[in-house]
C-alpha positions in Angstrom: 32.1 17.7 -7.0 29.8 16.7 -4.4 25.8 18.2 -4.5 25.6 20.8 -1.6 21.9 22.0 -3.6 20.6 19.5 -6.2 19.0 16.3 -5.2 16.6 14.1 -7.9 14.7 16.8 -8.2 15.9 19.9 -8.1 16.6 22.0 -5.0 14.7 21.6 -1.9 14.1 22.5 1.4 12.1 24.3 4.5 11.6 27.8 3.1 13.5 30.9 4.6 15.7 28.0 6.3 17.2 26.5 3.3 15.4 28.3 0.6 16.3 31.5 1.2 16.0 34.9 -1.0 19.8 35.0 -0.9 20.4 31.0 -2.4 17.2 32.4 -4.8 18.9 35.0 -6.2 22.1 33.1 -7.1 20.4 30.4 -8.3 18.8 33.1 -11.0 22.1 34.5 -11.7 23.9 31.0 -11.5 21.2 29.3 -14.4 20.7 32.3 -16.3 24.8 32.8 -17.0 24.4 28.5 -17.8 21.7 29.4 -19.9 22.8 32.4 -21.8 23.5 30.9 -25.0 24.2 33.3 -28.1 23.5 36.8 -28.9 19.6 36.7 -28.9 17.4 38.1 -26.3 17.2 34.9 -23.7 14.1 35.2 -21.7 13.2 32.2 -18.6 9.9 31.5 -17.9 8.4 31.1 -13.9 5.6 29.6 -12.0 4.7 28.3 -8.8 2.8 26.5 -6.5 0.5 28.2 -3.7 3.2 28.3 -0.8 3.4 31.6 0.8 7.0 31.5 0.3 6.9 31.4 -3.3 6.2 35.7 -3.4 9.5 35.9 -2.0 11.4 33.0 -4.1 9.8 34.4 -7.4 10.6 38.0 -6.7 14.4 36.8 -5.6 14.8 34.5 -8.5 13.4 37.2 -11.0 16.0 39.8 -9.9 18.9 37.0 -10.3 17.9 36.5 -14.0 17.2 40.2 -14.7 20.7 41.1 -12.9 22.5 38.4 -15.8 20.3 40.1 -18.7 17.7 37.6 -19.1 13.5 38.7 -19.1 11.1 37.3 -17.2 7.4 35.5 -17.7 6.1 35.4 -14.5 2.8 33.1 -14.9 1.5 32.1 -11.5 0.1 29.0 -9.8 0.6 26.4 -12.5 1.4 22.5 -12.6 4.8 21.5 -13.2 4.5 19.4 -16.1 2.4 23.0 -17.7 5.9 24.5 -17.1 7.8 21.9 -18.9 5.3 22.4 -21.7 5.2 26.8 -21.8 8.9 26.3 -21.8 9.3 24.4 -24.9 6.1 26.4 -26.8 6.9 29.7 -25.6 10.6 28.9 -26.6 12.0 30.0 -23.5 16.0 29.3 -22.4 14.8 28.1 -19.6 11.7 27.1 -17.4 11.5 27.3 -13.5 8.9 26.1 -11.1 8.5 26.9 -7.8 7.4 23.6 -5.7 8.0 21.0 -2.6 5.6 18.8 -4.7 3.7 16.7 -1.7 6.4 18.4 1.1 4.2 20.9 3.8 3.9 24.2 3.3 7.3 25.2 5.1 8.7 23.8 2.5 9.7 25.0 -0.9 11.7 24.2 -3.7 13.1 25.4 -7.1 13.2 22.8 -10.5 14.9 23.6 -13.3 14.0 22.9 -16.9 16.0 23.2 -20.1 14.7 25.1 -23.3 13.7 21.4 -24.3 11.3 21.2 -21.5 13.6 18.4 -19.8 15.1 18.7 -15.8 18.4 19.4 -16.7 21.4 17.0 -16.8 23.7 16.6 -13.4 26.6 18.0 -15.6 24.5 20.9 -16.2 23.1 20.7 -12.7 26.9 20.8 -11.5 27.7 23.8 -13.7 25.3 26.0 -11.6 26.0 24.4 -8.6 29.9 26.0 -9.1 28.3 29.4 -9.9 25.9 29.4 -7.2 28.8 29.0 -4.7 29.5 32.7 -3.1 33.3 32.5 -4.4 32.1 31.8 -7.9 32.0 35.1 -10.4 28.9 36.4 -11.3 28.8 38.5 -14.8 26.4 40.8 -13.9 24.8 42.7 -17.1 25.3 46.0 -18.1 22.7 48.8 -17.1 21.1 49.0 -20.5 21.3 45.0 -21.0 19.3 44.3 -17.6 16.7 42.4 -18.1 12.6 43.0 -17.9 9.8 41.2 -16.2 6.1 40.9 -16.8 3.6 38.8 -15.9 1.4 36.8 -18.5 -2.2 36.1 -18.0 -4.2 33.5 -19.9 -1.3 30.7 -20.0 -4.0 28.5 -17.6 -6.0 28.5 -20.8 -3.1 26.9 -23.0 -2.1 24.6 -20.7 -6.1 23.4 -20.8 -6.4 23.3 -24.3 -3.1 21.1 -24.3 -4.2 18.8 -21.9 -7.2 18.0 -23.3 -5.8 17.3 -27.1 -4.0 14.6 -25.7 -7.8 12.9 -26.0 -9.4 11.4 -28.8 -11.2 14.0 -30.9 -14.5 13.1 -30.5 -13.9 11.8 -26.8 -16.0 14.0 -23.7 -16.9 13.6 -20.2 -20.7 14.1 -20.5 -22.5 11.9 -17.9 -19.7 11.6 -15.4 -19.5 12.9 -12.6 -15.7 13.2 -11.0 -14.6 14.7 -7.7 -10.9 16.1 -8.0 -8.6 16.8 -5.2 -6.4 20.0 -6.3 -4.3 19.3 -3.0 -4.8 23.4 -2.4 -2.0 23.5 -5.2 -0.7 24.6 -8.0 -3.5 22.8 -10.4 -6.3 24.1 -8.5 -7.4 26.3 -11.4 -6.7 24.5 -14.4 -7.8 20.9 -13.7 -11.4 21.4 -12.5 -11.7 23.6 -15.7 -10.3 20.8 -17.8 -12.7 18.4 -16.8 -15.7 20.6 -16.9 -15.0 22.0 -20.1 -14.5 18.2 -21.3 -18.5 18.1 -20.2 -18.2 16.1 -16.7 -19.7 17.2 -13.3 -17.2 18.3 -11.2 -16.9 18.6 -7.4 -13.7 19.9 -6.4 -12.1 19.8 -2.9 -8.3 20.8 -2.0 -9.4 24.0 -4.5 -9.2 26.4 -2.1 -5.4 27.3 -1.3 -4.4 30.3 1.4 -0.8 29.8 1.3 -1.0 27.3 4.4 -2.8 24.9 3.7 -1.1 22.6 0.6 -1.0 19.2 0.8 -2.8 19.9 4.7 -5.3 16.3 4.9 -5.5 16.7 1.2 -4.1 15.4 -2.3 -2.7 12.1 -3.9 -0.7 11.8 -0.2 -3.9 12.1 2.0 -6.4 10.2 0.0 -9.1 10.4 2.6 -11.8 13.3 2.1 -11.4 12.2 -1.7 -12.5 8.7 -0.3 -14.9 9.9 1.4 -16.5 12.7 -0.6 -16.5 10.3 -4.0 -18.8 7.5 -1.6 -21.2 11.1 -0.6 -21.5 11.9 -4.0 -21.6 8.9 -5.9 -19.1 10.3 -8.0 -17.9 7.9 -11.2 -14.4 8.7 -10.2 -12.6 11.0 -8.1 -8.9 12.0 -8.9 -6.0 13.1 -6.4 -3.3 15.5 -7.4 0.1 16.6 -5.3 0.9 20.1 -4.7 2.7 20.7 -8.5 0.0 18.4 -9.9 2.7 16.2 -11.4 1.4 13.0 -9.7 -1.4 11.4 -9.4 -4.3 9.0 -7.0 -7.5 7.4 -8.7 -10.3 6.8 -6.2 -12.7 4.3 -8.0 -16.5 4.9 -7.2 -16.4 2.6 -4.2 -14.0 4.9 -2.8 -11.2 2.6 -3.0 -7.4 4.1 -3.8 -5.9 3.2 -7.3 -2.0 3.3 -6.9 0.3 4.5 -9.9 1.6 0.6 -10.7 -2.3 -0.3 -11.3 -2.6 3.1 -13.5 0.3 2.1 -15.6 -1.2 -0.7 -16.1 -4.5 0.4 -17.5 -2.6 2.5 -19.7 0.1 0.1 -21.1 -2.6 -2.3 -22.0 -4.6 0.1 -23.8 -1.7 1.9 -25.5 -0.6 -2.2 -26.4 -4.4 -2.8 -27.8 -3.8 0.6 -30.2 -0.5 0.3 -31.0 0.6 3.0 -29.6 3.4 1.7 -27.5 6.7 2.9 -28.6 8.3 -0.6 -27.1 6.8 -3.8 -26.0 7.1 -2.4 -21.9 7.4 0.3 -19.5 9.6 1.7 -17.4 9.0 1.5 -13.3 10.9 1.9 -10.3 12.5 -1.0 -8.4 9.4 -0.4 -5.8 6.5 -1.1 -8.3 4.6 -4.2 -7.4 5.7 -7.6 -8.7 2.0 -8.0 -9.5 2.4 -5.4 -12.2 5.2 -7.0 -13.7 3.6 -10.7 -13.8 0.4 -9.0 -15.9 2.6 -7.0 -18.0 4.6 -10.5 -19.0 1.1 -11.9 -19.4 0.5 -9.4 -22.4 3.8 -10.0 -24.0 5.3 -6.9 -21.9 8.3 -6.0 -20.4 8.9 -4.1 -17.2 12.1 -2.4 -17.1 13.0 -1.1 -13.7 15.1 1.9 -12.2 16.3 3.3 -9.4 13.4 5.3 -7.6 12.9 8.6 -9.1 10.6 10.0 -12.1 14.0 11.4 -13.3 15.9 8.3 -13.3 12.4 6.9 -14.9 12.6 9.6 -17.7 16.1 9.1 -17.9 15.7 5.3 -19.1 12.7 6.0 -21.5 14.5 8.6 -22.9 17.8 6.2 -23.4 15.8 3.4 -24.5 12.6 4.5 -26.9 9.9 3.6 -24.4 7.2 6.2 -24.1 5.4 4.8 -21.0 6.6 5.0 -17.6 6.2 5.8 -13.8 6.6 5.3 -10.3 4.2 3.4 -8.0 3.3 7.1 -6.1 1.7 8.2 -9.3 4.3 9.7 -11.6 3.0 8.7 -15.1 5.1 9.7 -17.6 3.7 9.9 -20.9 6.7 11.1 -22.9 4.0 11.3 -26.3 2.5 14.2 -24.5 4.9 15.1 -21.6 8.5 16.0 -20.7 7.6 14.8 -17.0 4.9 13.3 -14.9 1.9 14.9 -15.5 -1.1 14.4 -13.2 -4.0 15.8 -15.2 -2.6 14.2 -18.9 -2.3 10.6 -16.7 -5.9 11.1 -15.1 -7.6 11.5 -18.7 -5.9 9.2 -20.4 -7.6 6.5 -17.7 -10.9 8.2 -18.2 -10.8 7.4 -22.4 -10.2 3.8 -21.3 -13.4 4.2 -18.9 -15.5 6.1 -21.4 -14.3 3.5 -24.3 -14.8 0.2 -22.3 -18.1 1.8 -20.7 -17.3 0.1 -16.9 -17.2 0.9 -13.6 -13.4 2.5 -12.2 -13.4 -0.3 -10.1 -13.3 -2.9 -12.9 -10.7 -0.8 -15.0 -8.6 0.0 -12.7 -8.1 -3.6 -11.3 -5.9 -5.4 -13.8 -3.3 -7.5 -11.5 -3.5 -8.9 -7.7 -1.1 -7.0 -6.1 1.7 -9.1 -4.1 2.0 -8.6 -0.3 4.4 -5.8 -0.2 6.1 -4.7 3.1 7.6 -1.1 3.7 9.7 -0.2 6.6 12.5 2.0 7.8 15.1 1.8 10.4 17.9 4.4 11.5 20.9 4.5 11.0 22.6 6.9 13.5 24.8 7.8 11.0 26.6 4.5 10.4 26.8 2.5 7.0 25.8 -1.1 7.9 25.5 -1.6 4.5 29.1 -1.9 4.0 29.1 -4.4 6.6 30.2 -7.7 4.9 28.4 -9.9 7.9 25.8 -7.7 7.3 25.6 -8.6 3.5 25.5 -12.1 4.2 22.9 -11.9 6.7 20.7 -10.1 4.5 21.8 -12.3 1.5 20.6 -15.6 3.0 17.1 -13.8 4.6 16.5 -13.0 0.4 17.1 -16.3 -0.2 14.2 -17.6 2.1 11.6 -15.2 -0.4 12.9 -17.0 -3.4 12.5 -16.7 -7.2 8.9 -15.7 -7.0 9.9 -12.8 -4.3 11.9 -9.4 -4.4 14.0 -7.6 -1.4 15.1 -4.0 -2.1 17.2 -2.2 0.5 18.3 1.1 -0.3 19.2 4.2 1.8 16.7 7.1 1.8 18.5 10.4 -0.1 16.5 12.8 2.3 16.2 10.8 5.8 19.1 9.3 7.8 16.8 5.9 7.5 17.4 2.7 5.3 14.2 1.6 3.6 13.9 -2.0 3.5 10.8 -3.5 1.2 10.1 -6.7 0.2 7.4 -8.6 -1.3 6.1 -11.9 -2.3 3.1 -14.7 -2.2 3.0 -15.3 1.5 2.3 -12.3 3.5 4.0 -14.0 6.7 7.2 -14.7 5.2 7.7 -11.1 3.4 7.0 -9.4 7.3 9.2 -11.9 8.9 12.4 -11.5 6.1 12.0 -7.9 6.4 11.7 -7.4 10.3 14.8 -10.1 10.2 16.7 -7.3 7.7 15.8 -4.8 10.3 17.1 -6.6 13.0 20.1 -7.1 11.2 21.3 -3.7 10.1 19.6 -2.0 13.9 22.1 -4.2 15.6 24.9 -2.9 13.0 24.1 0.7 12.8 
């Protein structure tokens, strides 16, 4: 069955467009008859982001699951990775956030997570996909069997108190002085209140949402005014989140951006030094930095590499017993702590190493010279050059000019009708020329 809703995470799309009150509701209905497991009284548990659009995905999704007998916690503008945790502690069915993650704000989405505080499976994914279809049944509840909804206050405050156990216990923040990005999202609330109540001085910026403006110039995407603003304050640190505060952007205190491969890093060798590393390696995408997987083999370390995608990350720690793992965009996934990538648990786990070591951001955060790595897209107009043979060769000989000591990755986008073509290696000039050589290649095929 082909996916007409789910992509790698979850369903998405422009709001009212897409995601309408009409796909909302069956998707509540659809989940909650998946999730309806025994004879007890199954309740789902629902938060958001600070889109405008989520009043009127909440209220549509809450009336699915009420119409199939499930109740409803309704807890507000909270992280992701806070709902993948209330989901598990609160011992919900089910756990649903409300997010386009770094999208605009015409955008929205709705992720699904188990009662284990995992996304859910494809075959599960698949299962709700049938039901959500209009000739699907629907087994609505009876009228004494509908279900109730409240909303909860006070679940920022566990959320907090989680987060910041993942410290040492006699680790704080006194002294420092960090300027946080909230992105106008979802962690606006609960990360400046981490930090401060961990003893730092906290500026905060992108903690301000009005429905509009999330992710707008702001956040791990749009580094900038955190640049900027950590330089005016002579902040220690500044930290970027998305818009569902499940990635995140270091900005050291000369204002320079510290990418997710650099923050894996920091924490793998750390995590090495205490023993706490479940395997000898991580687990990255096939677009983190060869750079990060020369240091890693320096340390005795493996770098294990997926398909790009925090799920497909998750997916192969989960397989394979590694409890460290991420993409290059900032998903850190610490699975000791977290069923997904949390932004805020990521963020203070780099600020022990900086407290502990007693240096400057800029000298913990640098562990490896990153290689020369090129990015690019081209069109496709709808063709598949890639299952062009001359095309194969073409591109099969213009890897062979980068070498043992390079990497080319082509792979086609899953939400733009582009092929992203990325390579990298020692010499700047050759990685550009290889990969405007690929382009050329597939443009004259496509």
């Amino acid at each position: 069955m082909s996916r007409k809703f789910f992509g790698t995470d979850g369903i998405r799309g422009r709001a009212n467009v897409k995601i309408t009150p009409e796909l909302a509701l069956r998707v509540g209905q659809a989940a909650g008859m998946v999730f309806h497991r025994g004879e007890h009284r199954h309740r789902v548990v629902i938060g958001k982001d600070t889109r405008l659009s989520g009043y009127m995905i909440e209220n549509a999704l809450t009336a699915g699951f009420l119409s199939v007998g499930m109740d409803v916690l309704l807890l507000g503008p909270m992280p992701t990775p806070a709902i993948a945790m209330l989901s598990r502690s609160m011992r919900a069915d089910l756990g649903v956030m409300i997010s386009a993650s770094h999208n605009p704000f015409e955008d929205n989405g709705i992720k699904l997570f188990g009662p284990d505080g995992y996304k859910l499976s494809d075959e599960i994914e698949a299962e709700i996909e049938r039901l959500i279809d209009p000739s699907a049944t629907i087994r609505l509840s009876g009228a004494r069997d509908i279900g109730r909804a409240r909303r909860l206050e006070g679940v920022h405050a566990r959320y907090i108190e989680f987060a910041k156990r993942t410290l040492p216990r006699a680790l704080d923040l006194d002294g420092m002085r960090i300027v946080v990005d909230c992105a106008n999202g979802a962690g606006y609330r609960v990360a400046p209140e981490a930090l401060w109540e961990l003893g730092a001085e906290v500026i905060a910026i992108g903690a301000e949402p009005d429905g509009f403006n999330i992710n707008r110039d702001v956040g791990s995407t749009a580094p900038h005014a955190l640049q900027q603003k950590v330089r005016e304050m002579r902040a220690d640190i500044g930290i970027a989140l998305d818009g569902d505060a499940d990635r995140v952007m270091i900005i050291d205190e000369k204002g320079h951006m510290v990418d997710g491969d650099q923050l894996m890093a920091v924490i793998a060798e750390s995590w090495h030094q205490d023993g706490r590393l479940a395997k000898p390696g991580i687990v990255a995408t096939i677009m983190s930095n060869l750079g990060l997987e020369r240091h890693l083999a320096g340390l005795g370390l493996s770098l294990a590499r997926t398909a790009v995608g925090d799920r497909y990350v998750l997916e192969h720690m989960r397989e394979h017993g590694f409890n460290v793992g991420g993409e290059q965009s900032g998903h850190i996934i610490l699975s000791d702590y977290s069923t997904t990538g949390d932004g805020l648990i990521a963020a203070l786990q780099v600020l022990a190493v900086v407290r502990r070591e007693n240096r400057p951001v800029s000298e913990i955060c640098h562990r490896f010279e990153a290689l020369p790595q090129i990015l690019k897209n081209v069109k496709t107009r709808g063709g598949q050059p890639l299952q062009d043979q001359a095309v194969n060769r073409a591109i099969d000989l213009l890897r062979e000019q980068l070498g043992a000591a390079g990497r080319l990755v082509i792979r086609p986008s899953g939400t733009e009708p582009v092929i992203r073509v990325m390579a990298e290696g020692d010499d700047r000039d050759l990685v550009e020329k290889v990969v405007d050589d690929v382009i050329d290649v597939i443009s004259r095929a496509a």
